[in-house]
C-alpha positions in Angstrom: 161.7 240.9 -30.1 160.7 239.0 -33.3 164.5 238.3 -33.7 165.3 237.4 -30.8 161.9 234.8 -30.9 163.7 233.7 -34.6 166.7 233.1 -33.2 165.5 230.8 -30.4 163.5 228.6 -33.1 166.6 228.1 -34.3 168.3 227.0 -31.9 165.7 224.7 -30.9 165.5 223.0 -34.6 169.4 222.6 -34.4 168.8 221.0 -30.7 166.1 218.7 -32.0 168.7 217.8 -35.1 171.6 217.3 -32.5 169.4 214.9 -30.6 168.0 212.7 -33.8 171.4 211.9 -34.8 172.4 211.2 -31.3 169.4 208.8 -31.3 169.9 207.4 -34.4 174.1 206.9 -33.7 173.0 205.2 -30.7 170.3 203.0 -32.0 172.1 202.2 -34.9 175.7 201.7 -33.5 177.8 198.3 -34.8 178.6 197.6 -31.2 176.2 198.0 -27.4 176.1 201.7 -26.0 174.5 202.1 -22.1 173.8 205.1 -20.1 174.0 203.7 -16.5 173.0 204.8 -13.1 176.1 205.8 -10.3 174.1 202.5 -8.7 174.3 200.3 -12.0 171.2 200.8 -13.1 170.9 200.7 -16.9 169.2 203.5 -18.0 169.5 203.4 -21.4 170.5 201.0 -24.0 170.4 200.3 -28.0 169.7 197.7 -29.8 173.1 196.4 -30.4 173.2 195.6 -26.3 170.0 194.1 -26.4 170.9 191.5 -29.2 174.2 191.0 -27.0 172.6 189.7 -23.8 169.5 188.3 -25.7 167.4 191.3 -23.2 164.6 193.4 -24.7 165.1 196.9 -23.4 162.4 197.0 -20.9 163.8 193.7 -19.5 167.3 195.3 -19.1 166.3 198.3 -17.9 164.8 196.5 -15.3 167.9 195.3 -13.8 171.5 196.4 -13.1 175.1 195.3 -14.9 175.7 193.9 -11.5 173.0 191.8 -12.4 174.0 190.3 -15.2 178.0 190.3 -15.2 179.7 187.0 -14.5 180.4 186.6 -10.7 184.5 186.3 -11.0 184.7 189.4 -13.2 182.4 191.5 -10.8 185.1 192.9 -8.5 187.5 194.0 -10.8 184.6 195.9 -12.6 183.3 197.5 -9.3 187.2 198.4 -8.6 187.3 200.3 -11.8 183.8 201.8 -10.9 185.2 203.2 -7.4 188.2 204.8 -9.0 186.5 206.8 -11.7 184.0 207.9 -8.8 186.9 209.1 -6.6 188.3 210.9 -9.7 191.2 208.3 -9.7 191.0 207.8 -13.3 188.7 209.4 -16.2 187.9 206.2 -18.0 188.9 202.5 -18.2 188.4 199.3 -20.4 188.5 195.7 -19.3 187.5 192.4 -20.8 184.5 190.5 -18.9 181.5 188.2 -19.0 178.1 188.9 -19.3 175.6 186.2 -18.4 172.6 186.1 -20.8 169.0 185.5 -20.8 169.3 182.1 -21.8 171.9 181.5 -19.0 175.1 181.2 -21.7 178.0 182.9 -21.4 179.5 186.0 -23.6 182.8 187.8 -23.7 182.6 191.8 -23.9 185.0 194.4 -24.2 183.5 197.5 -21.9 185.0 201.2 -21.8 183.6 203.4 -19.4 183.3 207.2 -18.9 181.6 208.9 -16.8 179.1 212.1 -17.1 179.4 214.9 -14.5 177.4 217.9 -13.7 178.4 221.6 -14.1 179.1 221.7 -10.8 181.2 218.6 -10.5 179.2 216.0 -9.3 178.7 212.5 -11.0 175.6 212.3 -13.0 175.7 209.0 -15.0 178.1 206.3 -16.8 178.2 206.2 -20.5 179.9 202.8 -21.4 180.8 201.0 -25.0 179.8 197.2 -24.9 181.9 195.6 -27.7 180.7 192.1 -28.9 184.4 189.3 -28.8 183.1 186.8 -27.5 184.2 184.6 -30.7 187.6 186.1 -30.5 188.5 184.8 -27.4 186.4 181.9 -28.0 189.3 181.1 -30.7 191.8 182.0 -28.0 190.9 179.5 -25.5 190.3 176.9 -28.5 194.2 178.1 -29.5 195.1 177.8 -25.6 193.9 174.3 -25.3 195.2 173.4 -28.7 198.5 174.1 -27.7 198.2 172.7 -23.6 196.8 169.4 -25.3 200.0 169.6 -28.0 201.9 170.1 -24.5 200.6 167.3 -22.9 201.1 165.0 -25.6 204.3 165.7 -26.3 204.9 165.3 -22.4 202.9 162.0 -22.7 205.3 161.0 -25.9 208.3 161.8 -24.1 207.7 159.9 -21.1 206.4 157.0 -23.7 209.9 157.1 -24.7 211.8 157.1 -21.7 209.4 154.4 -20.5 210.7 150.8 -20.6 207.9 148.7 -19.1 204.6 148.2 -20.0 203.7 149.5 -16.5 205.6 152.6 -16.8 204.4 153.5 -20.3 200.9 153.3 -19.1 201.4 155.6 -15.9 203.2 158.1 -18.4 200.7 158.0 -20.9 197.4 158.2 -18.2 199.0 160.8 -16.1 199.7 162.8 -18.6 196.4 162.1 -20.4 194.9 163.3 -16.6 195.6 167.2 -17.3 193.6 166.7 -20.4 190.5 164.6 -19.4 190.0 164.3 -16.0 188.3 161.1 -15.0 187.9 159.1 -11.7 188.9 155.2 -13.3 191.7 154.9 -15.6 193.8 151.9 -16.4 194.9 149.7 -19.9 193.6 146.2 -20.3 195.8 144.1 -22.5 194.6 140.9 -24.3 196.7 137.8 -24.8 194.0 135.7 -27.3 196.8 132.8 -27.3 195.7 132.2 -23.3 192.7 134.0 -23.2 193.1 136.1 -20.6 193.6 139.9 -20.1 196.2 141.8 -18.2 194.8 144.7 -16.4 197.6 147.6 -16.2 196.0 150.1 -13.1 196.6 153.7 -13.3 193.7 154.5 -11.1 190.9 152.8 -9.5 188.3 153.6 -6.9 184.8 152.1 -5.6 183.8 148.5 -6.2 186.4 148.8 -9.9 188.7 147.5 -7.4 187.7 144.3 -8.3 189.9 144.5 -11.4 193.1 145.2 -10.5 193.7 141.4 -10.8 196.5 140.6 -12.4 195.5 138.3 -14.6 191.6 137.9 -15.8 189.2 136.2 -18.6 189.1 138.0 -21.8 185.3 137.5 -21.8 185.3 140.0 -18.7 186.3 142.8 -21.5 185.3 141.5 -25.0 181.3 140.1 -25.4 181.4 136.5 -26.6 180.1 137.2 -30.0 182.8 139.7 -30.8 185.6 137.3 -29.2 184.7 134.7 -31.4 184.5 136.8 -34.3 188.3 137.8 -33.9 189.3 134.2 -32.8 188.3 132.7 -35.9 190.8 135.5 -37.7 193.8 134.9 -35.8 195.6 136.7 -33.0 193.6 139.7 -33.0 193.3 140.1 -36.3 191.0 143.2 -37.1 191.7 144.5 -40.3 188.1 143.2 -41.9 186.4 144.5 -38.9 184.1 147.7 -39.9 181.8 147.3 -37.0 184.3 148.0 -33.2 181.2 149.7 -31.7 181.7 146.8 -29.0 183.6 148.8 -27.4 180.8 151.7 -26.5 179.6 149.3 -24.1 180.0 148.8 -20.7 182.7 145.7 -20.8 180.8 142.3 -19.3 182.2 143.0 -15.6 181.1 146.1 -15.4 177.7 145.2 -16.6 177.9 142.4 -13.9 178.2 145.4 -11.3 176.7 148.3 -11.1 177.5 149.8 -14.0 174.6 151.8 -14.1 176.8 154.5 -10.8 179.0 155.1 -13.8 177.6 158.4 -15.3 180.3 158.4 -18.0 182.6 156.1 -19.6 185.2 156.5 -22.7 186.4 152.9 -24.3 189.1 152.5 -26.8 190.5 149.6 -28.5 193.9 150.2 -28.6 195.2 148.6 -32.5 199.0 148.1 -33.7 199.6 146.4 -36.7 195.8 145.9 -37.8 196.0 143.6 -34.4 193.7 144.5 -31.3 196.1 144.1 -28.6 193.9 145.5 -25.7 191.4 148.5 -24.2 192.4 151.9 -23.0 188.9 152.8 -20.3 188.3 156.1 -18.4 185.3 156.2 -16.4 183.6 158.9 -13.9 180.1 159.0 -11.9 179.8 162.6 -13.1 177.4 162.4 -15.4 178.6 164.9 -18.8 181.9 163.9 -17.4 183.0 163.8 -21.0 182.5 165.8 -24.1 183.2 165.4 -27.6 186.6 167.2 -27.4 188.1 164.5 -25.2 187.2 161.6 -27.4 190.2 162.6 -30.2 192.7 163.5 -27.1 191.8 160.0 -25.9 191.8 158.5 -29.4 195.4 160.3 -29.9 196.5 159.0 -26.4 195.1 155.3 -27.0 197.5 155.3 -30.5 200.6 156.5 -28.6 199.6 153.6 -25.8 199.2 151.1 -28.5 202.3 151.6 -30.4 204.4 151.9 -27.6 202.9 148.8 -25.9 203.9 146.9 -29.4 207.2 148.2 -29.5 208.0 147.4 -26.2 206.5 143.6 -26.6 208.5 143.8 -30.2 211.7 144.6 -27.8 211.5 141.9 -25.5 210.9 139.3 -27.9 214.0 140.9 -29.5 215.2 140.7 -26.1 214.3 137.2 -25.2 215.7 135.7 -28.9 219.5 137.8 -28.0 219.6 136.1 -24.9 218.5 132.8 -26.2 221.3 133.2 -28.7 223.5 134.0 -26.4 222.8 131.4 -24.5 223.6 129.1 -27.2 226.7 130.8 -28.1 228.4 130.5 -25.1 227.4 126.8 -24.8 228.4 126.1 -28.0 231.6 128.2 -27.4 232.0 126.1 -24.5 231.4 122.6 -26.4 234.0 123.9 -28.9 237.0 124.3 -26.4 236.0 121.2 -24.6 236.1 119.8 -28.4 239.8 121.7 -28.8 241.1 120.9 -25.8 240.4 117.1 -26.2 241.8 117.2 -29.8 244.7 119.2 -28.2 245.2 116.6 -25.2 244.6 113.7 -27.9 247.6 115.4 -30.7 249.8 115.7 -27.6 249.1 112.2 -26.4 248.9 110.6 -30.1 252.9 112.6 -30.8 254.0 111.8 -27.9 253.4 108.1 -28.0 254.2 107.9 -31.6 257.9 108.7 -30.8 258.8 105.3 -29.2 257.9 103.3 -32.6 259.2 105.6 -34.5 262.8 105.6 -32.7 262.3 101.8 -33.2 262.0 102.1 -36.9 264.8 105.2 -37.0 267.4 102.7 -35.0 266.8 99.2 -36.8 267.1 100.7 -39.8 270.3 102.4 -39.3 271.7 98.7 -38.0 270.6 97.7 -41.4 272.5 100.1 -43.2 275.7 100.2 -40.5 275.9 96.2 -39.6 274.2 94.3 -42.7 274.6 97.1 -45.6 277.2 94.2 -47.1 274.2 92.0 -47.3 271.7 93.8 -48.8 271.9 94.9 -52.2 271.3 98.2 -53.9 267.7 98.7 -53.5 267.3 97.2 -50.4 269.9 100.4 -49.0 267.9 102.7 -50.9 264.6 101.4 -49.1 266.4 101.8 -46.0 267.7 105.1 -46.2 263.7 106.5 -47.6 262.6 104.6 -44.3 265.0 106.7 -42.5 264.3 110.0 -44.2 260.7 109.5 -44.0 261.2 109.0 -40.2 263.0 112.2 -39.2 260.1 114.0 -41.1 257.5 112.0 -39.1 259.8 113.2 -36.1 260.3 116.6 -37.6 256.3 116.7 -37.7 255.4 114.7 -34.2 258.2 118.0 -33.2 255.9 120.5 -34.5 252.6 119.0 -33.0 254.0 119.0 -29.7 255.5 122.7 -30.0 251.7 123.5 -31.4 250.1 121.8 -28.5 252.5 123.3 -26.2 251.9 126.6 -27.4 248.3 126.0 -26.6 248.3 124.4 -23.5 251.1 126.2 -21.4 249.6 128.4 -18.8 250.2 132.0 -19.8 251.5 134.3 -17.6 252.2 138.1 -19.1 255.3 140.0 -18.2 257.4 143.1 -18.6 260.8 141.6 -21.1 263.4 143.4 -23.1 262.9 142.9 -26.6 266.4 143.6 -27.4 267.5 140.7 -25.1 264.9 138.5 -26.7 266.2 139.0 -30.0 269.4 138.8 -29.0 268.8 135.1 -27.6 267.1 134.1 -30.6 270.1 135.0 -33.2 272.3 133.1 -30.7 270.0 129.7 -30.8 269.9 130.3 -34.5 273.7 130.7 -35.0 274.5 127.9 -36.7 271.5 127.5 -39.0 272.1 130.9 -39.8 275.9 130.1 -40.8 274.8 127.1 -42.4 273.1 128.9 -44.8 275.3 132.3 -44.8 272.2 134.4 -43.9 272.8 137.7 -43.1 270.9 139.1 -40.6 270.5 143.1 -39.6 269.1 144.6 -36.4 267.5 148.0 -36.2 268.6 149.1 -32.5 266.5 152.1 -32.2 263.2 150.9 -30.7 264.5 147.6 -29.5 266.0 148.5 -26.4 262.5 148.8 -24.8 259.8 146.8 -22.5 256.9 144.7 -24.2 254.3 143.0 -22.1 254.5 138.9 -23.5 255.5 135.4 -22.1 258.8 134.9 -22.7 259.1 131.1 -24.2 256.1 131.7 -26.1 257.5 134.8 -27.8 261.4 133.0 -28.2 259.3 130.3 -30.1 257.4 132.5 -32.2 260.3 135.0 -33.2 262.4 131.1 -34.0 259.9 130.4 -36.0 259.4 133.3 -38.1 263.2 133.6 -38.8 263.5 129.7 -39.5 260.8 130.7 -42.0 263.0 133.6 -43.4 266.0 131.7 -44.4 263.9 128.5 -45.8 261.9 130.2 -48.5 264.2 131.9 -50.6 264.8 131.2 -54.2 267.5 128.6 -55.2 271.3 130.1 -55.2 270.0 133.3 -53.7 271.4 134.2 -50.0 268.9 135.0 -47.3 268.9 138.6 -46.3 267.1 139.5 -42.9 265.8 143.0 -41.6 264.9 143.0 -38.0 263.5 146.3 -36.6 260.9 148.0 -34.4 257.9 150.7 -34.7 255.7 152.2 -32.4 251.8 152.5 -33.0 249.0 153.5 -31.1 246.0 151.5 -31.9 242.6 150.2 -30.2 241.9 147.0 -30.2 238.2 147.0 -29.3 238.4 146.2 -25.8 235.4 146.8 -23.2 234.6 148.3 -19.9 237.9 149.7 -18.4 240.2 147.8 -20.8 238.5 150.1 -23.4 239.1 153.3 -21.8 242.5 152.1 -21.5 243.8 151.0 -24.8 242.7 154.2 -26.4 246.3 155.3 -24.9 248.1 152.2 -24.8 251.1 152.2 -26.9 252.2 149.3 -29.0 255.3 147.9 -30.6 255.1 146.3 -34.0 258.5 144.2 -34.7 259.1 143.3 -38.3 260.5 140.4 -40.1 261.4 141.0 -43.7 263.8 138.6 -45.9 264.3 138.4 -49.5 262.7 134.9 -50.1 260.0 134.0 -52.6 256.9 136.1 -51.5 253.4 135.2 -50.6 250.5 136.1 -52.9 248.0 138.3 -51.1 244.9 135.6 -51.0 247.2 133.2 -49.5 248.1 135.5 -46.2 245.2 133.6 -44.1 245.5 130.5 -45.4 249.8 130.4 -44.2 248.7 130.6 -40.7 247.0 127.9 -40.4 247.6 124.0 -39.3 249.1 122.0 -42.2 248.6 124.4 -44.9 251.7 124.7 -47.4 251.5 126.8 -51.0 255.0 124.5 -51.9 255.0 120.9 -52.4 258.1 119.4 -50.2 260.2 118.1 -52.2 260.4 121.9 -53.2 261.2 123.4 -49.3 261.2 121.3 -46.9 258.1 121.5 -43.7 255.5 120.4 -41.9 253.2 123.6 -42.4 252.9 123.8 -38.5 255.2 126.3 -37.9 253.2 129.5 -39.3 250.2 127.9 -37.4 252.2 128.0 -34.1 253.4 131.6 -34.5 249.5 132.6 -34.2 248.7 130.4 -31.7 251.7 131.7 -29.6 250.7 135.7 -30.4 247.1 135.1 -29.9 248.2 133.5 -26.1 250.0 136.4 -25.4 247.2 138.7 -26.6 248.9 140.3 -29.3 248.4 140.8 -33.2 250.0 139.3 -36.7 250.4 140.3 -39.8 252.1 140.1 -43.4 253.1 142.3 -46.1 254.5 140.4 -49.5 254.2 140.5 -53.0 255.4 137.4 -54.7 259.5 136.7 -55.8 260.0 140.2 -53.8 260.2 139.1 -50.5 257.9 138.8 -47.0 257.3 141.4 -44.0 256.0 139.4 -41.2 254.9 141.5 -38.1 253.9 141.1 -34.5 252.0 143.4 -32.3 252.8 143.3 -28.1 252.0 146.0 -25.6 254.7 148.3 -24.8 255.3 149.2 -20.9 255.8 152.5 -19.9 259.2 152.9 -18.1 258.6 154.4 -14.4 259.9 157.5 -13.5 262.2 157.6 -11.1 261.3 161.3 -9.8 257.9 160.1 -9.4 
């Protein structure tokens, strides 16, 4: 008996131990522990719990977790409390929202268990309260970080793609809209030149529709005191400005309504270049519409709105300038070939009516040498034969002006010719000049037996003049040698639109002229095209200097290219460019 009645004393000392450092684990625990009634009821709670709903423990025990547990998380929580009752599941963990004594709002982490009796039955819920309510606190600060970097970058990009001022305000507010919700939204720019301000509507409602006028006083946005402070710097000059809490205020036209239904209202000046350029306003009659997070989304937005408004104004003054330019390009391109084509008509009309005198003076002074050369003495026949050497170079010249103004007047019309029949009439036309001199002339036949696109008298007169050029210039006692042959090339010339698309597969032909004459120095191989320019004096090789000039002129009508290759005492390569036409097929 005595050891049976030792025995129990023990066991109820170890008992009592058990239950102290149950107590004191559950008082003392780092996070909330609960015993909880099958109908809520909390039936017992530690310390940790009460500090996490701001309860005392007679207060809590007072109520239920239904009581306190944020509405939207309650049936998900009841759910899980169903399923452990039917035996569905032994335990379970959710997130969820407890509603504190002083009405805030606190994220938990609660796991669940539930106690049953020997025989079975449900007795009571033990559940863990774990205290993250500044974890996900950081999460939805991380979540709305990265939306809001979302939305800006959506509100950048269609800043961007914007090309209007309109259309970069409706990107930028729209955008701005998933952000900061607000009932009035729109841009006001300010023009201080004029005066006035340009109201740019995103959205309006109420008696605000009053300011989707176009065009309104700057006073109606700016306070006269401020407006004359930035009138006397300039433009809109605001770099010395420390003080823009102007723009806390209702604007004057609000004030002037009834500014007071406005429960909340954001203002921004909107700043490029140290220049106030205009006011980014959001308004609501929800009063706490606004918190301090919007301000630097709105801020951010207003700088995006501000630079892109600049740039766009930057681009259509760009804009405006080009067009003015080109506007006075293409008048003064037009004064210039009303200028050419008079000094054209005028050297054609000047030569022409120059050759009548000039046959007058050719013809009398021939009867002076023929008929009277018995009475004249020595000098006078040598004065009379300078007058009529001096004539056939003025007729030699008047010639040249008229193939020159030919060249430039004759009404082009492109066609498909044989280049081998070309050349072929050329060296016949040239026979005796070419004999004359005892020029030897060799033709490549490879290439030539093929189509070019060109005008045929214009390209006879251009190939005559660049072989005429070949046998003149050649060195004393040497005999002109002449290479004729063909290449083809593939080049793009620069073209637009379809032309463009085009020439990146036409084919050309390049002919080339080379002779064995006296050579060109390389920073004279612009100057030889053009009118009257000569490198020899004439009493050296005979010229006019025209006939270079109209070879350009010609290829230039035709819309091909020219070109030389020389080194001096070894010879020129003059070459010309012309399109090459692609033989049909037959089987086609």
């Amino acid at each position: 008996m005595g050891l049976l009645l030792e025995m129990t004393l023990e066991q109820t000392e170890a008992l009592n131990e058990s239950e102290q450092r149950f107590r004191a684990t559950f008082n003392q625990a780092a996070v909330g522990i609960a015993h909880l009634g099958l109908n809520g009821q909390w039936l017992m709670v530690n310390q940790k719990l009460c500090e996490i709903v701001g309860y005392t423990q007679e207060e809590l025990l007072q109520l239920t977790f239904q009581d306190i547990t944020y509405s939207e998380d309650l049936d998900t929580d009841l759910e899980y409390v169903r399923q452990v009752l039917a035996d569905q599941i032994q335990t379970y963990s959710m997130e969820k929202r407890y509603i504190c004594k002083k009405g805030s709002v606190i994220w938990i982490n609660l796991t669940v268990s539930l106690v049953r009796e020997l025989t079975g039955e449900p007795k009571y819920f033990i559940a863990v309260i774990e205290d993250i309510n500044q974890r996900k606190l950081s999460e939805v600060a991380l979540n709305r970080s990265s939306q809001r970097l979302e939305v800006l970058h959506t509100v950048d990009s269609g800043i961007l793609a914007a090309y209007s001022l309109t259309e970069i305000v409706h990107a930028a507010l729209s955008g701005l809209a998933k952000l900061v919700v607000s009932e009035q939204s729109f841009v006001v720019l300010f023009k201080f030149e004029t005066q006035q301000a340009e109201v740019l509507v995103e959205k309006l409602t109420g008696d605000w529709k009053l300011a989707i006028k176009s065009k309104m006083p700057i006073t109606d946005f700016i306070n006269s005191d401020f407006l004359a402070e930035i009138n006397n710097h300039g433009k809109g000059e605001i770099s010395n400005f420390s003080n823009l809490s102007v723009f806390l205020e209702y604007p004057p036209i609000l004030q002037r309504q009834n500014a007071q239904l406005m429960g909340s209202y954001i203002s921004l000046p909107l700043v490029a270049d140290k220049n106030l350029i205009g006011q980014l306003i959001l308004a609501s009659r929800e009063r706490f519409a606004f918190n301090p997070e919007h301000l630097p989304i709105v801020s951010e937005v207003a700088n995006q709105i501000a630079i892109a408004i600049r740039q766009t104004q930057l681009r259509e003054q760009l804009q405006r300038k080009a067009e003015e330019l080109e506007q006075r390009v293409i008048e003064r391109t037009a004064q210039l070939q009303d200028a050419n084509a008079e000094l054209e008509a005028f050297a054609y009309s000047v030569s022409h009516d120059l050759r009548a005198p000039l046959r007058a003076m050719q013809g009398f002074s021939q009867i002076l040498l023929e008929d009277y050369a018995d009475k004249i003495d020595s000098l006078g026949q040598e004065y009379a034969h300078r007058i009529v050497r001096n004539a056939q170079r003025m007729e030699n010249l008047i010639q040249d002006l008229l193939a020159y103004s030919r060249v430039s007047r004759t009404e082009i019309k492109l066609q498909s010719i044989n280049l081998a029949s070309i050349i072929n009439n050329v060296l016949t036309h040239l026979h005796d000049e070419f004999q004359a001199r005892q020029a030897i002339v060799s033709v490549t036949e490879t290439l030539l037996q093929i189509e070019v696109l060109a005008h045929r008298t214009t390209l006879i007169q251009v190939l005559i003049n660049l072989l005429m050029n070949a046998i003149k210039f050649v060195a004393p006692g040497v005999q002109p040698e002449i290479e004729i042959w063909a290449e083809e090339r593939n080049l793009n010339l620069g073209l637009q639109s379809q032309e463009e698309e085009t020439s990146k597969h036409q084919k050309w032909i390049r002919l080339w002229v080379k002779d064995n004459g006296i050579g060109i120095a390389k920073e004279h191989y612009d100057r030889i095209f053009q009118v009257f320019e000569r490198l020899h004096g004439i009493e050296t090789y005979a010229g006019t200097g025209i006939g270079l000039a109209i070879v350009r002129k010609g290829i230039e009508r035709i819309g091909g290219r020219i070109g030389v290759e020389s080194k001096v005492n070894e010879g020129s390569s003059f070459w010309i460019e012309l399109p090459k036409v692609e033989q049909k097929n037959d089987d086609s």
